[in-house]
C-alpha positions as CSV (number, residue, x, y, z in Angstrom):
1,X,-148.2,-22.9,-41.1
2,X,-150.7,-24.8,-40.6
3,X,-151.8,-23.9,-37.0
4,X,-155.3,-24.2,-37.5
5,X,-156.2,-25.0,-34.2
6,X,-158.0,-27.8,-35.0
7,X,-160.7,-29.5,-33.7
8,X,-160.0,-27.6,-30.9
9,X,-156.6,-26.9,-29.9
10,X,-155.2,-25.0,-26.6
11,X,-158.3,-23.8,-25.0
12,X,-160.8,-26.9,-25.5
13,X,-161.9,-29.2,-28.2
14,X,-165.0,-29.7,-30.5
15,X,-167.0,-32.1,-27.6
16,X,-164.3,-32.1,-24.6
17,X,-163.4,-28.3,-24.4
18,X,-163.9,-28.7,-20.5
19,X,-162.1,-31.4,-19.7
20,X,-160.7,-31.3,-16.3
21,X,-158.4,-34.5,-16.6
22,X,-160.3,-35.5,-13.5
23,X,-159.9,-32.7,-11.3
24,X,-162.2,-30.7,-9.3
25,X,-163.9,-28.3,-11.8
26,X,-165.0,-25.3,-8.7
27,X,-167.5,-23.3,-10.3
28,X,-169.4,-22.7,-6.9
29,X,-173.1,-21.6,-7.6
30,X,-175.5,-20.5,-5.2
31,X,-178.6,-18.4,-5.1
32,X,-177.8,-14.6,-5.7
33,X,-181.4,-13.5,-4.8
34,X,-182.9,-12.8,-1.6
35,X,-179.9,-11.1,-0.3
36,X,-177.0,-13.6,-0.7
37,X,-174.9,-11.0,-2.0
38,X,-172.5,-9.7,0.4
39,X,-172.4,-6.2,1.1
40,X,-168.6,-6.0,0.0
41,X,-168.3,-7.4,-3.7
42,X,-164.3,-7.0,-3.8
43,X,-162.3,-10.1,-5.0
44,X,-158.7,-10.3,-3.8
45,X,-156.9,-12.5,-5.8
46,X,-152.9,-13.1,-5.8
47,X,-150.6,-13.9,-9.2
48,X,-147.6,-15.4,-9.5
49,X,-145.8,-13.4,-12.2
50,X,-146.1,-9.9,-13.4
51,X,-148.7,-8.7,-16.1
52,X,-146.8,-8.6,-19.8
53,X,-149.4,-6.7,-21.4
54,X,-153.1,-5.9,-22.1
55,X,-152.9,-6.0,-26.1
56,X,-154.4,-8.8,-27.6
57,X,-152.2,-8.8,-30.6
58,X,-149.0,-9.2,-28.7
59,X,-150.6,-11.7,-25.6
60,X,-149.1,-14.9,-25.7
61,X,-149.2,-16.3,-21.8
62,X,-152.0,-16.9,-19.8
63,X,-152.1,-14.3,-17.4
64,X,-152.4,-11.7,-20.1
65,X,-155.3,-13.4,-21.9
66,X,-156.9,-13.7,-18.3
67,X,-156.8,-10.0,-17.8
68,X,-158.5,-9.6,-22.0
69,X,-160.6,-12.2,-20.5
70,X,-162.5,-10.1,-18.1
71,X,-162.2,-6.6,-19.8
72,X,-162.8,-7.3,-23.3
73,X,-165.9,-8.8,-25.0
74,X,-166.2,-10.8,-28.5
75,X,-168.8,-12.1,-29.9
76,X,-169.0,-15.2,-27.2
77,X,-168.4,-15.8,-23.9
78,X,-168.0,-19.4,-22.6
79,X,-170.4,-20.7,-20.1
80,X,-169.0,-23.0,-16.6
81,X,-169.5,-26.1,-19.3
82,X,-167.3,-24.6,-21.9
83,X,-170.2,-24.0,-24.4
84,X,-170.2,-20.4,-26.2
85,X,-172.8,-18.6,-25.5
86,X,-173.5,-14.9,-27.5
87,X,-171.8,-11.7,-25.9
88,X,-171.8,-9.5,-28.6
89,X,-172.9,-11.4,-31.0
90,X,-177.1,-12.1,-31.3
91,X,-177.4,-14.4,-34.1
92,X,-175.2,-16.2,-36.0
93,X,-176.0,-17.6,-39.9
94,X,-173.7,-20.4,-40.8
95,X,-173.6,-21.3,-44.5
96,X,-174.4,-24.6,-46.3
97,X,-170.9,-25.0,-47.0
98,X,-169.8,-24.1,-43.3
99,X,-167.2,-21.6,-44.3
100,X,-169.1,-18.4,-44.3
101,X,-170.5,-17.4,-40.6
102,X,-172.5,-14.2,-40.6
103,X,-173.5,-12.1,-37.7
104,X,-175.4,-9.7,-36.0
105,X,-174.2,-8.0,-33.6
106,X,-176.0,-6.1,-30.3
107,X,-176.7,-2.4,-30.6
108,X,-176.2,-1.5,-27.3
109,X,-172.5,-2.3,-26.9
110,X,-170.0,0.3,-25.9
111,X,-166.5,0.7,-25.2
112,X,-165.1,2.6,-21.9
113,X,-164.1,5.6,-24.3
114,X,-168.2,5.8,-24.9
115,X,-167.8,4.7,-28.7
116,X,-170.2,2.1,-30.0
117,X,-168.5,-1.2,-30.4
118,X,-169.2,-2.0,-34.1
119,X,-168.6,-4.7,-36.6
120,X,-165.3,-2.4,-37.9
121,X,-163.6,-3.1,-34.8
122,X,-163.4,-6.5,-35.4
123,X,-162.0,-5.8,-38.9
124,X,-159.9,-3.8,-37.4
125,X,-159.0,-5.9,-34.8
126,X,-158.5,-8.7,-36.7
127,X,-156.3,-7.1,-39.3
128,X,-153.8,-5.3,-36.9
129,X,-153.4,-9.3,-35.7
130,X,-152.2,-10.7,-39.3
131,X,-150.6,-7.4,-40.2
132,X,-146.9,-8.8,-40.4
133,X,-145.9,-5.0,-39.0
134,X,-147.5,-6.1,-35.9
135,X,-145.8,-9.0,-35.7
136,X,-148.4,-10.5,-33.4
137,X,-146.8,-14.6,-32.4
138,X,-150.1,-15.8,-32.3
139,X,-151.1,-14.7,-36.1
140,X,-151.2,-18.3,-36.9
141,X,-154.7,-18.9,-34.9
142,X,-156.3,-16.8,-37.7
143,X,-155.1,-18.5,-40.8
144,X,-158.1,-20.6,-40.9
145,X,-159.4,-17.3,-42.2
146,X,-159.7,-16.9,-45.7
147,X,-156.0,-15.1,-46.5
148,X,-154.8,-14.3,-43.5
149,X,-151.6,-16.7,-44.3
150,X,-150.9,-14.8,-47.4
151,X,-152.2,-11.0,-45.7
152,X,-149.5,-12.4,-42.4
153,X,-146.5,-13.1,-45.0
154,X,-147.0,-10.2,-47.2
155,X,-148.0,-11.8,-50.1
156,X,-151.5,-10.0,-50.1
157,X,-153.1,-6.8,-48.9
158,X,-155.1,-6.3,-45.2
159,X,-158.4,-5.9,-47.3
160,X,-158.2,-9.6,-48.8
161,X,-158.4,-11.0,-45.4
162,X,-161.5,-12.8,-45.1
163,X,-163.8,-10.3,-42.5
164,X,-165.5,-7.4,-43.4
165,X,-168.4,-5.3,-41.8
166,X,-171.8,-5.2,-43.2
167,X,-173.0,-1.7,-41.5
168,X,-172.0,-0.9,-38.3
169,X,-173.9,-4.2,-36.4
170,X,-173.5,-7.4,-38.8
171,X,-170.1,-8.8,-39.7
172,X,-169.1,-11.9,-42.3
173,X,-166.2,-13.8,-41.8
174,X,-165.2,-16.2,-44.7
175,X,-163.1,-19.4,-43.8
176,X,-160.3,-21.2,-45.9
177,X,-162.3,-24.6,-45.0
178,X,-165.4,-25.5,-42.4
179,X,-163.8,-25.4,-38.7
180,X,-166.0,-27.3,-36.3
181,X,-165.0,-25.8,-33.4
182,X,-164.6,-22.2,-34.7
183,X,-167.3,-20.5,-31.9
184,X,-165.3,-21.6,-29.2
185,X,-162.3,-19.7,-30.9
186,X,-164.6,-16.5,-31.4
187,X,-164.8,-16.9,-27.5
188,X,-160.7,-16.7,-26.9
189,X,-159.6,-12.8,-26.6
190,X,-157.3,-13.1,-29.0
191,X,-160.5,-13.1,-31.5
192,X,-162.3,-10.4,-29.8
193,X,-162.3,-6.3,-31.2
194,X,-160.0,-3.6,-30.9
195,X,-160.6,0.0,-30.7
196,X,-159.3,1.6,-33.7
197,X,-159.5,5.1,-32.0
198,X,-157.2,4.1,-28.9
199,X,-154.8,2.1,-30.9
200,X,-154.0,5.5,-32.9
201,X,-154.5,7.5,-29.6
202,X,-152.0,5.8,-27.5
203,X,-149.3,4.4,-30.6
204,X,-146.9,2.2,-29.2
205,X,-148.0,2.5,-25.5
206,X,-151.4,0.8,-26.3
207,X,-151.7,-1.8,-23.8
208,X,-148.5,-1.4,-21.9
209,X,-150.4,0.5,-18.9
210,X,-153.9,0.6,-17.6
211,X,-154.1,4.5,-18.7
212,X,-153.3,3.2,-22.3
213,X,-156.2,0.7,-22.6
214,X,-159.9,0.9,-23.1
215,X,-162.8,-2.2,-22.2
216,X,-166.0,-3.3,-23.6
217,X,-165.8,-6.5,-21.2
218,X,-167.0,-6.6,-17.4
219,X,-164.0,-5.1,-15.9
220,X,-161.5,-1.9,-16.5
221,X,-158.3,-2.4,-15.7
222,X,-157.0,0.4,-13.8
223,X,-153.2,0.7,-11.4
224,X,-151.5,-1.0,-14.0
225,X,-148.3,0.9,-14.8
226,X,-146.5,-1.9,-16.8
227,X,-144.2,-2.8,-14.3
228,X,-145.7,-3.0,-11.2
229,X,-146.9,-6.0,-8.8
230,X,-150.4,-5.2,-8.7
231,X,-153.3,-3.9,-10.3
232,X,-157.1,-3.8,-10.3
233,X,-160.4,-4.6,-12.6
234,X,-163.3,-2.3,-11.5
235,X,-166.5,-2.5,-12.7
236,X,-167.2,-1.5,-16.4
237,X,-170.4,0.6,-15.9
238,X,-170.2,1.0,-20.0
239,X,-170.8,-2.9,-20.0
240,X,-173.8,-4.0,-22.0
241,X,-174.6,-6.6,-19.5
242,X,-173.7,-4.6,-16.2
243,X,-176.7,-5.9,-14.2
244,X,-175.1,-9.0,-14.6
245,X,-171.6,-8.2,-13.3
246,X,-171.7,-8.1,-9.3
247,X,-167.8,-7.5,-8.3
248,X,-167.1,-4.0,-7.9
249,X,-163.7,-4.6,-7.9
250,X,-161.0,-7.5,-8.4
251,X,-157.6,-7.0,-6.9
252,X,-154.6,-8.8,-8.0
253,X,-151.4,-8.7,-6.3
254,X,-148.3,-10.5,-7.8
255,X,-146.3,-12.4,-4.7
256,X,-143.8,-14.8,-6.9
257,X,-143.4,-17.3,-3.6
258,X,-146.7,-19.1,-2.3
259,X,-145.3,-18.8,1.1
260,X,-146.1,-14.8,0.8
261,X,-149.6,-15.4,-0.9
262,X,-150.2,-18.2,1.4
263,X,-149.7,-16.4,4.6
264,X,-151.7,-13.3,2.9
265,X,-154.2,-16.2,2.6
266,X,-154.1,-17.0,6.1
267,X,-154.8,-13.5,7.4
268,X,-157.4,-12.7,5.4
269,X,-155.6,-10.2,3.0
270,X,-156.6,-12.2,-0.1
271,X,-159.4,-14.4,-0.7
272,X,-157.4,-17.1,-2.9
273,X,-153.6,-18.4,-3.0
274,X,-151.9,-21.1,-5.1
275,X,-150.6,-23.7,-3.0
276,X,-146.9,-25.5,-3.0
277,X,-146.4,-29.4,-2.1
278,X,-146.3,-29.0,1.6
279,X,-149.2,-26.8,1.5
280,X,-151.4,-29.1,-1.1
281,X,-150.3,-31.5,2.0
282,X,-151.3,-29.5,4.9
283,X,-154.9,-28.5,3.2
284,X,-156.1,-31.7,1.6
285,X,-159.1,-31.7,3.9
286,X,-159.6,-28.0,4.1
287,X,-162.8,-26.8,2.4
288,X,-161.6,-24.2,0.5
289,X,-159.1,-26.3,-1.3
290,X,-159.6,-26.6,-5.1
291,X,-157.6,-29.3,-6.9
292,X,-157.0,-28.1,-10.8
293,X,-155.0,-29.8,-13.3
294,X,-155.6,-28.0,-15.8
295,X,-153.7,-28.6,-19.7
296,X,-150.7,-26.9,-19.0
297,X,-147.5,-28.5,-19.6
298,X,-144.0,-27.6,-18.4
299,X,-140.9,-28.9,-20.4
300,X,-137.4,-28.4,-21.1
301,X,-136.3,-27.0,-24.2
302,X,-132.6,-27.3,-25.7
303,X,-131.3,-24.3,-27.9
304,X,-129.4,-26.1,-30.8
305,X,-129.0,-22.5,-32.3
306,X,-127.0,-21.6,-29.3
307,X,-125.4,-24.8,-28.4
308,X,-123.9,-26.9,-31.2
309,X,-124.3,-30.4,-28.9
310,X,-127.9,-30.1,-28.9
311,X,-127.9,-30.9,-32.4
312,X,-127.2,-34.5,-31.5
313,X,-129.9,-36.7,-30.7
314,X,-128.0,-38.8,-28.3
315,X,-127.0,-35.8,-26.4
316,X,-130.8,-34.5,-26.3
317,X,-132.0,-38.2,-25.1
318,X,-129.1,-38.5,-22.4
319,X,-130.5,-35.3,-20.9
320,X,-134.1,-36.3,-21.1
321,X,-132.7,-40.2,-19.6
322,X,-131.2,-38.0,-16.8
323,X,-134.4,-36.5,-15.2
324,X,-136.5,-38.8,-12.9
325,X,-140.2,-36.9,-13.4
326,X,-141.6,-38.8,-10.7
327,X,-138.8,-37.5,-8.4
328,X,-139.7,-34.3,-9.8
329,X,-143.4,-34.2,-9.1
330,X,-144.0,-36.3,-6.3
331,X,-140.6,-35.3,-4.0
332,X,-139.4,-31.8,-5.1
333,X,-142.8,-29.8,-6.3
334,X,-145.6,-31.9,-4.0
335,X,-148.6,-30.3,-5.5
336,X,-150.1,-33.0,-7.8
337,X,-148.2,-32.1,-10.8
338,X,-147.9,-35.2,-12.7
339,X,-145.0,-36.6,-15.1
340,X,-145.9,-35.9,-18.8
341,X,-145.7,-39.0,-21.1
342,X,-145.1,-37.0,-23.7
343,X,-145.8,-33.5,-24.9
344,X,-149.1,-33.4,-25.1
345,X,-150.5,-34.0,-22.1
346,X,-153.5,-35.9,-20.6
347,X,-157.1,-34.1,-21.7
348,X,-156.0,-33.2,-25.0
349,X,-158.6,-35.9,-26.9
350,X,-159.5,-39.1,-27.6
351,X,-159.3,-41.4,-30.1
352,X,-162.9,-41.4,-32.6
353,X,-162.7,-45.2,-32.3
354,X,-161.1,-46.8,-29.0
355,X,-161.5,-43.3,-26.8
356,X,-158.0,-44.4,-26.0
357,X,-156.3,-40.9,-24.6
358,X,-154.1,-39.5,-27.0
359,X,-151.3,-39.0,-24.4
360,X,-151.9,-42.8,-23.7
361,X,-151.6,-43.9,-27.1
362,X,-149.1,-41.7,-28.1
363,X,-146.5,-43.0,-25.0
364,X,-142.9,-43.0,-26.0
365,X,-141.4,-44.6,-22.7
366,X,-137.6,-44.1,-24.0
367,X,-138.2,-40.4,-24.4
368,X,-140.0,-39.6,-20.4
369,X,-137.9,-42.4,-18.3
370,X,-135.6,-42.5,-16.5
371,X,-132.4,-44.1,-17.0
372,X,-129.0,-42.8,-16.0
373,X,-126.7,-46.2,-16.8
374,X,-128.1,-45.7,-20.3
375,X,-128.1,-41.6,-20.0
376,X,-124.7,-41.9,-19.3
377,X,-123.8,-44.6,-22.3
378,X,-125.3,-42.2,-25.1
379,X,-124.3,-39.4,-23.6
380,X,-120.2,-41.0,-24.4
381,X,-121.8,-41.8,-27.8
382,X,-122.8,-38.4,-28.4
383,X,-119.7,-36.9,-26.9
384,X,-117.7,-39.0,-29.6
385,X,-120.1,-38.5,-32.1
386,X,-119.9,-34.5,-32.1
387,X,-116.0,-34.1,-30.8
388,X,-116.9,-32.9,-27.7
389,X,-115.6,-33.1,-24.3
390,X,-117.8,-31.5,-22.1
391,X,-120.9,-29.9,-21.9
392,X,-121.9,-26.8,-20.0
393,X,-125.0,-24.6,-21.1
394,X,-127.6,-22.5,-18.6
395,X,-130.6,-22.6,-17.6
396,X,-132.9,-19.7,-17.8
397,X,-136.0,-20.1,-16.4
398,X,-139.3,-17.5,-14.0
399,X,-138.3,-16.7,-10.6
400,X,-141.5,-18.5,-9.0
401,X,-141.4,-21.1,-6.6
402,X,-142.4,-23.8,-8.4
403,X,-139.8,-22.7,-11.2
404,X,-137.1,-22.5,-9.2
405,X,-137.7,-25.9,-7.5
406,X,-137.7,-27.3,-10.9
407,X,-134.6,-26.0,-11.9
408,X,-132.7,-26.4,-9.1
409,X,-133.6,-30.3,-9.2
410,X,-132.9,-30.7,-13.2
411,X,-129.3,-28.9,-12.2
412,X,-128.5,-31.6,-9.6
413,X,-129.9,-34.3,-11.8
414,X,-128.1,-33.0,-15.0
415,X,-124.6,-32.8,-12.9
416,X,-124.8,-36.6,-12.5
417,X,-123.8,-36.8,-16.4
418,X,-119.6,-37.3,-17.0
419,X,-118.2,-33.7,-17.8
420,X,-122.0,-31.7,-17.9
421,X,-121.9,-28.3,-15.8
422,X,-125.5,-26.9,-15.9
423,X,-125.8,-23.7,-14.1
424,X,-129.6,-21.6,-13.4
425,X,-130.7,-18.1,-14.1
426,X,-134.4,-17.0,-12.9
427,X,-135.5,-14.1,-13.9
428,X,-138.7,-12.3,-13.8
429,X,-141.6,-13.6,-16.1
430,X,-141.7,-11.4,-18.1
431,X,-138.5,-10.4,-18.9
432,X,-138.0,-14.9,-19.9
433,X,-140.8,-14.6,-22.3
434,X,-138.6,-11.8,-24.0
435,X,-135.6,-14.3,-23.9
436,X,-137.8,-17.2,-25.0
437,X,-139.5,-15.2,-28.0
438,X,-136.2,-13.8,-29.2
439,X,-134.1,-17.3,-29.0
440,X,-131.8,-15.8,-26.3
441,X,-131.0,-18.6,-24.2
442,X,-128.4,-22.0,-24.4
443,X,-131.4,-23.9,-22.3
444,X,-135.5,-22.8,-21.0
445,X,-138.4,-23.9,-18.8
446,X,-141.3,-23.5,-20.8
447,X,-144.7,-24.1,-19.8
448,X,-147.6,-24.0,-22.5
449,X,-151.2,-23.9,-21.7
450,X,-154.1,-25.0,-24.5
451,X,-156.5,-22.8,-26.3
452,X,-158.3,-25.2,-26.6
453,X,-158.6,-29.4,-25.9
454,X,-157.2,-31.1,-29.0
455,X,-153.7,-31.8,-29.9
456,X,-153.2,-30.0,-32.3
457,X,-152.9,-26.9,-30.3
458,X,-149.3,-28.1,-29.0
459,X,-148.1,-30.2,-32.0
460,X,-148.3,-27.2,-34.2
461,X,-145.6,-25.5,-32.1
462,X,-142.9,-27.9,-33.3
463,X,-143.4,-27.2,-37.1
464,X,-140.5,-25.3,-38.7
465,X,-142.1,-22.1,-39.2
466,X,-143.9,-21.6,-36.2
467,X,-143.4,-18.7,-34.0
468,X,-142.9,-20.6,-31.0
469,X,-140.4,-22.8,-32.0
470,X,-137.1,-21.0,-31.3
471,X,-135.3,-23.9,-29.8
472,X,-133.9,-24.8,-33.2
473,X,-135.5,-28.3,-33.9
474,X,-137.1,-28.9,-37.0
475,X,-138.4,-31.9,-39.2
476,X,-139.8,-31.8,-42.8
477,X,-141.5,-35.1,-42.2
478,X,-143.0,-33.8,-38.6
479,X,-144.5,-30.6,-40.4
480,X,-145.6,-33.0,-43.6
481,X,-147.8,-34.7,-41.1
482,X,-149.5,-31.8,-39.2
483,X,-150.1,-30.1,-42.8
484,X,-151.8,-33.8,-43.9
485,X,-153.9,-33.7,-40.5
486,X,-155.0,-30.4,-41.0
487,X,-155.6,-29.8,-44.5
488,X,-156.0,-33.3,-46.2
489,X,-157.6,-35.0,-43.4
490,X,-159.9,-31.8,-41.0
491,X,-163.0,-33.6,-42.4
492,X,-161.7,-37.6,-41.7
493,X,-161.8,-37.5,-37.8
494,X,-159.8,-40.8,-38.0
495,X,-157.6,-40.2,-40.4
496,X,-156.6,-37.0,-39.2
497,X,-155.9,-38.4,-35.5
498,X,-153.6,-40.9,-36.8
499,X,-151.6,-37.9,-38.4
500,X,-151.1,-36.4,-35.1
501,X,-150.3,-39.8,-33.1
502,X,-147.2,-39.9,-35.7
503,X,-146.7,-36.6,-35.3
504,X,-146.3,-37.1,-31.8
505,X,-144.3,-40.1,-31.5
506,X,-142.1,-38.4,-34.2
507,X,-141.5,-35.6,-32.0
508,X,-140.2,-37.8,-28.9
509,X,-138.6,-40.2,-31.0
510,X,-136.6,-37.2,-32.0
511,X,-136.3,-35.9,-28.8
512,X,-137.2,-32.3,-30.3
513,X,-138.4,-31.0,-26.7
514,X,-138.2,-32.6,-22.8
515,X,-141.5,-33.1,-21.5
516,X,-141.3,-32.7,-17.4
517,X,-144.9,-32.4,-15.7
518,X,-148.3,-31.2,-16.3
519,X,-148.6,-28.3,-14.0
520,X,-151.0,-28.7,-11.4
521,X,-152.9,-25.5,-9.9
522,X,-154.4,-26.6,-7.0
523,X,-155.1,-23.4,-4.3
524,X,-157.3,-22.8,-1.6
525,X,-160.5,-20.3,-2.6
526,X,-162.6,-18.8,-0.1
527,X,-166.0,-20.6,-0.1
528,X,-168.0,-17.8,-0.2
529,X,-166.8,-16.7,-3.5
530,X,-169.0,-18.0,-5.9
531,X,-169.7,-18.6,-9.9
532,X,-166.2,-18.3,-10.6
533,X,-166.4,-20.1,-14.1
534,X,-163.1,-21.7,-14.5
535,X,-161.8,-23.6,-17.8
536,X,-158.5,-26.1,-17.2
537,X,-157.8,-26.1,-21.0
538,X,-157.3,-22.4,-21.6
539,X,-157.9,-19.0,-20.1
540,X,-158.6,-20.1,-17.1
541,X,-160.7,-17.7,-14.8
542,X,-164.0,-15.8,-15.9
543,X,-165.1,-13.4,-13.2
544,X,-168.3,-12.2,-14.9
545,X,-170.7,-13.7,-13.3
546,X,-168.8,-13.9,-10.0
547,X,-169.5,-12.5,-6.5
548,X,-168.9,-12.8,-3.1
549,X,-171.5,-14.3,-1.1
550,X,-172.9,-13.8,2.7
């Protein structure tokens, strides 16, 4: 599993790890000093699903990692031009070699529970992640680590992995191979300590409410109960770099329709709201809109484990033939999503030679068009093919706005196929990533963000071991390539890209997964709240260095 994350993979790559895909990057600085600061520093902020927890080991959607974002620390934090800067870490020693990094850490770091963060809770941290008991999806991001494959499969003990403590303040991590791009993974909370003291504490409630969590970040979270709609980050006053930190509170509040958040917008409730297609319409010229595009993707993914049709190829094209993205994006959602030409999307890399765009280069027309003469011609095929008469599966998908728009158009589209019934279930967010992790569903709506930009960081969820691939594809020449680009190839930029242009092509030749759109995030933020660094390839919102102005 060879999800290395290479050359940068969800959250931003070795040079383009803020690329914006030509959106609006709103990072709004101004002059904190001579009494710019406003006299109230509370952020009010809206969501559009419900937290699913505040453990780094079991994170796997955005939101989460947004929350670790801005109450955890690691050893760097990303600046507003995506470079790492230190955090806990002062110095870093890199060897010769480039797979041994060394460093020391500050002295004057502390968690919320008044322990001294130390170089053990990264071990710690980082060993409850590969531990196979934990059973953490996101494992993989570590096996560049030297055993953590082997320590994540059983095959070798948690003291092999490659990280140990020098004293209480330096700390060696030893890699399988050099990673260029590694410090920007140190800065992705997934990478960041854990309190060995709380996890034993709390058990199994560790991270499922605000009362079970501790910080070392900026912000506490506090009126978090695990279930409810909204929640708050105060100020960490434990924080190393306090003086730095200006909001004394952020308040979220969950309001799954945009209509809700929008009109919470308009009376001054909230000082930020996501916008729909009529809204993105109605605020083009406003100045507090914000147009993001960030590298978020949102596809349709076929079950073949629950559905036996899905095995067929035709079957999985008609379907994909059957969708008109640009209907999609430009007459049902309206808010600058754009239609995918593939799964990975625009902003992902370029090629070392031509700069050509990998999503350009890698364009498989038959697999993103539309075409419902021919939809309907191999859908007969694959009827005939697999014996069957008709087709009727469900949909499961978030019960957000933009979800359900989606949905409700691919239903109507997919009904236009002879002898296809497609019905919809939206459920809460949370309660779909449950479904989505455990394979439960005949048909999903997924949408996957980047780590970091390179492609990489979404090809590797296709290969057959993966822990994100529960939709029952798999190829053995598909995963041959990925392994090649990652651990023939890393050091043969060239090489390595051509791997994953194959790897690509092979996967929509294939049809493994239904690309749809690349998820736009445009909103409307209060001009007066500034410094909000923002990164469109991975967590997106860091509210350190934040604050309201006058």
């Amino acid at each position: 599993m060879n999800k290395f994350l290479k050359v940068g993979i969800l959250l931003a790559v070795s040079s383009v790890f803020l690329v914006s895909c030509g959106t609006k990057n709103d990072s709004r600085t101004s002059n904190i000093n001579g009494g710019k600061l406003a006299n109230s520093q509370i952020l009010n902020w809206t969501e559009s699903s419900t937290l699913a927890t505040a453990d780094l080991a079991k994170a796997t959607d955005t939101l989460s990692f947004n929350v670790l974002l801005n109450t955890q620390e690691g050893l760097y934090r990303l600046d507003k031009s995506g470079v790492p800067r230190n955090a806990l870490a002062t110095k870093t020693k890199i060897s010769d070699n480039g797979k041994v990094y060394t460093f020391n850490l500050r002295k004057d770091a502390e968690w919320s529970n008044g322990q001294k963060v130390t170089a053990k809770d990264f071990v710690y941290s980082w060993r409850r992640i590969v531990n196979p008991k934990t059973a953490s999806q996101d494992a993989f991001y570590l096996y560049q680590v030297k055993n953590a494959q082997e320590v994540n499969s059983g095959k070798k003990s948690l003291d092999t992995l490659g990280i140990k403590a020098i004293g209480n303040y330096k700390l060696q991590v030893t890699l399988t191979k050099p990673v260029s791009y590694f410090k920007k993974l140190l800065a992705w909370p997934l990478f960041f300590p854990t309190n060995q003291k709380a996890v034993e504490k709390f058990g199994s409630k560790y991270g499922t409410q605000a009362k079970y969590t501790v910080s070392d970040g900026p912000f506490k979270l506090t009126k978090w109960t695990g279930t409810n709609k909204k929640w708050t980050l105060v100020k960490n006053n434990k924080y190393w770099d306090k003086k730095n930190v200006h909001l004394k509170k952020i308040n979220e509040l969950v309001t799954e329709s945009t209509t809700t958040s929008y009109d919470l917008y308009q009376g001054k409730k909230v000082d930020e709201t996501l916008l729909s297609g009529q809204q993105v319409k109605n605020n083009l010229n406003n100045k507090n809109f914000v147009k993001r595009l960030p590298t978020a993707t949102t596809r349709l993914d076929l079950n073949q484990n629950q559905v036996a049709a899905f095995k067929n190829l035709n079957i999985r094209r008609a379907i994909s033939l059957a969708i008109n993205r640009t209907a999609l994006t430009n007459k049902v959602l309206e808010d600058g999503s754009v239609p995918l030409k593939g799964f990975v999307p625009s902003g992902m890399g370029n090629n070392p030679k031509t700069k050509e765009a990998f999503s350009s280069e890698t364009y498989v027309k038959k697999s993103v068009s539309y075409n419902l003469k021919e939809a309907k011609a191999l859908l007969k095929k694959g009827y005939k093919e697999t014996g069957t008469k008709n087709l009727k599966f469900t949909i499961v998908t978030a019960d957000t706005d933009s979800s359900r728009q989606a949905v409700e158009y691919l239903q109507s589209a997919l009904d236009a196929l002879p002898n296809v019934s497609v019905e919809v279930s939206t459920i809460p967010f949370v309660q779909l990533l449950a479904k989505q992790k455990a394979g439960n569903y005949q048909a999903t709506i997924k949408t996957w963000q980047s780590v970091f930009a390179d492609p990489i960081n979404f090809l590797d969820v296709y290969e057959s071991n993966s822990s994100y691939n529960n939709s029952g594809w798999e190829n053995e020449k598909y995963d041959k390539l990925l392994d090649e680009a990652e651990n023939v190839y890393g050091n043969s930029p060239m090489k390595r890209w051509n791997k994953l242009v194959e790897a690509e092509k092979l996967l929509m030749e294939e049809q493994g997964t239904i690309p749809l759109y690349q998820v736009a995030k445009s909103q409307l933020l209060r001009s007066n709240v500034k410094n909000v660094v923002y990164n469109p390839a991975g967590v997106p919102y860091d509210w350190k260095s934040a604050y309201i102005a006058r």
